[in-house]
Structure formats: C-alpha cells, structure tokens
N, C-alpha and C positions, 0 to 999 in steps of 0.2 A: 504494500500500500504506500502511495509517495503523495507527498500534497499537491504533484497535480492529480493526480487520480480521482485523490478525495474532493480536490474544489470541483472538477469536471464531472464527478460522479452525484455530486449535491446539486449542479446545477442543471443536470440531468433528469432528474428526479421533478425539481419545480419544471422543467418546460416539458414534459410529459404528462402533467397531470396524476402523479402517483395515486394509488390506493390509500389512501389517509389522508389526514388533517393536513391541510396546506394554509401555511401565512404568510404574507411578505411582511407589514409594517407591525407586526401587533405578537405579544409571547402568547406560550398557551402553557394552557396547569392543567393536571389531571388529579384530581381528588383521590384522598386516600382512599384503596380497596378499590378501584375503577379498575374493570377488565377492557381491554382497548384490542380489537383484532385486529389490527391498521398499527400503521406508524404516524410520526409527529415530523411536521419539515415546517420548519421556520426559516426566512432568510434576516429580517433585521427585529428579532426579537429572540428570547429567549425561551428554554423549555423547563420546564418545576414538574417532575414527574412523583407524586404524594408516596406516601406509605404503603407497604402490602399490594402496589399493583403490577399488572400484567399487561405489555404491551409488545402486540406481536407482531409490528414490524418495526422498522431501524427509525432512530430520534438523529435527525439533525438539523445541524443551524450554520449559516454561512457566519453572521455577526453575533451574535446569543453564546450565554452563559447557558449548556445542559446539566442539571442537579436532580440526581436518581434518589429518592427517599429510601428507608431501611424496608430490607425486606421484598423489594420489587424483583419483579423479573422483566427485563429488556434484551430485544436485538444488536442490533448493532448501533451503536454511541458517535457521529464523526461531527465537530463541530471546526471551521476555518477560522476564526478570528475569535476565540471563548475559551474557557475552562470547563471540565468536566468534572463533577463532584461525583462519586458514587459512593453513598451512605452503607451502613453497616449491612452486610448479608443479603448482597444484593446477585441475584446470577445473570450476569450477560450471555447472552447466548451466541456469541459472534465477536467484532472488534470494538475495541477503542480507539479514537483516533483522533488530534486535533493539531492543526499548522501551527497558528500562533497564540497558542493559550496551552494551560498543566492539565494532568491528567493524575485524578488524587482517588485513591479506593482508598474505603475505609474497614476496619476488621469485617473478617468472614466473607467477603466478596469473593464470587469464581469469575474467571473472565475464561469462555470456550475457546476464544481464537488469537488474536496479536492484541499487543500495545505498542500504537505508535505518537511518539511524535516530532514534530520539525525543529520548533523555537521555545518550546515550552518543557520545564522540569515533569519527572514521572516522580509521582511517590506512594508508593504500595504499602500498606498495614495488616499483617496476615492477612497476604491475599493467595488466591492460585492464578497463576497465567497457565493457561494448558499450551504457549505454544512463545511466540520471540517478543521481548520487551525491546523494543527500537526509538533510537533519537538520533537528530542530528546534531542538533546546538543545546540540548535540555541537561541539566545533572537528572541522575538517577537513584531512587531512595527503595531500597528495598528492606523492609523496617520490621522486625516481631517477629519472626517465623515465617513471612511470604516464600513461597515457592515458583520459582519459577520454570516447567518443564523444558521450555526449549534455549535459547541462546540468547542473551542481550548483545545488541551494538550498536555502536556509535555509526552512521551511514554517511559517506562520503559525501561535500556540497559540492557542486558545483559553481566554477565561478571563485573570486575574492571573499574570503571571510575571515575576520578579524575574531581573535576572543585573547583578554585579556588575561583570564586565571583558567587554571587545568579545567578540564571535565570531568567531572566530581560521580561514582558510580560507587555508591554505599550498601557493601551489603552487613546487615544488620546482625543484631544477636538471634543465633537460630534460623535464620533465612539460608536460603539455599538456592543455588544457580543446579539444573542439573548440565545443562549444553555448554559451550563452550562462551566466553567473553571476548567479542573483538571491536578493534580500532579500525576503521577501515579509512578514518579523518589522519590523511597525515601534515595537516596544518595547523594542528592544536593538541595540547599533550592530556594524554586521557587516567587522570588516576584511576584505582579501585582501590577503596578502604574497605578491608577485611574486618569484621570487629570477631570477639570471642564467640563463640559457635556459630558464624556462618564460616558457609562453603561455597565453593567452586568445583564443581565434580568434573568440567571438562577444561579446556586449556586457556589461558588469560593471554591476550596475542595482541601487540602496539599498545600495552598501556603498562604505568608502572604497579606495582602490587603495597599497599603499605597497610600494615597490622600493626595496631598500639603495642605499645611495648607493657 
C-alpha cells in the first residue's frame, strides 16, 4: 500500500459512488452499538465511529480525523491528511493506513492485514498486527506486549528528504517482532531501541540496535 495508492484508491471510491455513507463537507458518527453493513467515506470531515459497533465496509477520509470507539469491529481504516485512533479491543478486519497523520491502537486491538504509514508516527499498545508494520518518515512504538507477525520497515522516499534526528523504532517490554527489521531509507539513520523482554526473532538490516544498559 503506498500513499498514492491510498489517495487514488479514496478518491476512487467518492467518484464511483460507493456502497455507503458518502460526505464531502460534513463528519459522520455512528452511535454506540450501531451495526452499519456499508462503509463511511468522508472527504473534508471526519469519522467518530461509537462503542460496541460493527461496520462492514472500509472508513475513510481524505482530510478527517478516523476514531474507532472500544470494542468495534471495522474494515479497513485509510485516512490522507488525519490521524487514526483505535480505542481499546477493537478488530480490524483488513488495513491501516494514513499519509500525513499517526496511527495509534490502543490495548487489545487485532489488526488482520498491514500498518502503514508515510509522514506520520505508528504507536501500538498490546496490539496484534497479523502481517508488516510500514513507514517512511514516522518513528515506531511498539509498547506492552504488541506483537507483530510479519516484518517492520522503514520504505525508501523518493526524491530529496531531509530528517534531522534518527528514526526512532521502539520495541517495548514484552513486545515482539516475529519477521525481520529493515532500512531500506539510506538517507536517514534508522535506530531500534531494544528494551528488556522485547524481541527480534528475524534479522535487524540498515539500522543500528541499542538496548539500555
């Protein structure tokens, strides 16, 4: 998934007329306990998806803030220009994904597919990712016991890009990478801060490794 994909693929969705809730200037909320068999596409608002619900196809927003309440079940998460909050124990069913804005799970979350993003920090709280935690310019927090099944990395920019201090890719107490760790940005230096019981089960490759002493 790469943010033209995602912008090209949101914007896809508005001139096709998709199956769900379509906004351009206006957010939409879904009430706590609301079962929604459609998805949510906003372009210059944002998405407040409540408590306890179920929405079964993908929430995005080109400009908008998406906030998944505790307990929800969602498709797929992709917002361009916003943040993405997913509250405690929530199951996505597919990806995360946002250009210029974080990507923040809160304990107990499952995430089925990727975590990506461009410009913006990942930060995971015993979470699962069943598949590759991805940024290009974001640190990475992987924090409590998150697990991640497949690979995190850093993805090459294209073009001139400046960054002043390392790339910061935190795995936490208890957390666990199982795939390998790569750099694939060789224009910016990419740390891993190991803390006491996390792990790396496969290989740490263009970045440097630092464990508290």
């Amino acid at each position: 998934m790469s943010h033209r994909s995602l912008f090209l693929g949101t914007a896809l969705l508005l001139l096709t007329g998709c199956l769900g809730e379509v906004s351009v200037n206006r957010s939409l909320r879904v009430r706590d306990g609301e079962h929604l068999h459609h998805g949510l596409t906003t372009v210059n608002g944002s998405i407040r998806v409540g408590e306890a619900c179920r929405i079964g196809g993908p929430c995005r927003s080109v400009n908008g803030h998406i906030d998944i309440g505790r307990s929800s079940e969602v498709a797929d998460v992709h917002t361009v220009n916003g943040a993405i909050d997913i509250g405690r124990e929530v199951e996505v069913n597919g990806d995360l994904g946002a250009v210029n804005g974080s990507v923040e799970c809160a304990e107990g979350t499952r995430v089925r597919r990727d975590i990506e993003t461009v410009n913006g920090h990942i930060r995971l709280v015993r979470t699962e990712v069943a598949d590759d935690v991805t940024t290009r310019n974001g640190d990475i927090h992987l924090l409590e016991g998150t697990e991640v099944h497949g690979d995190v990395r850093v993805r090459r920019i294209s073009g001139r890009n400046e960054r002043s201090k390392p790339l910061r890719i935190v795995i936490g107490e208890d957390s666990v990478v199982r795939g390998d760790i790569v750099n694939e940005q060789d224009r910016f230096k990419v740390e891993v801060h190991i803390a006491p019981g996390g792990r790396v089960e496969g290989e740490i490759r263009g970045a440097e490794v630092i464990r508290p002493q």
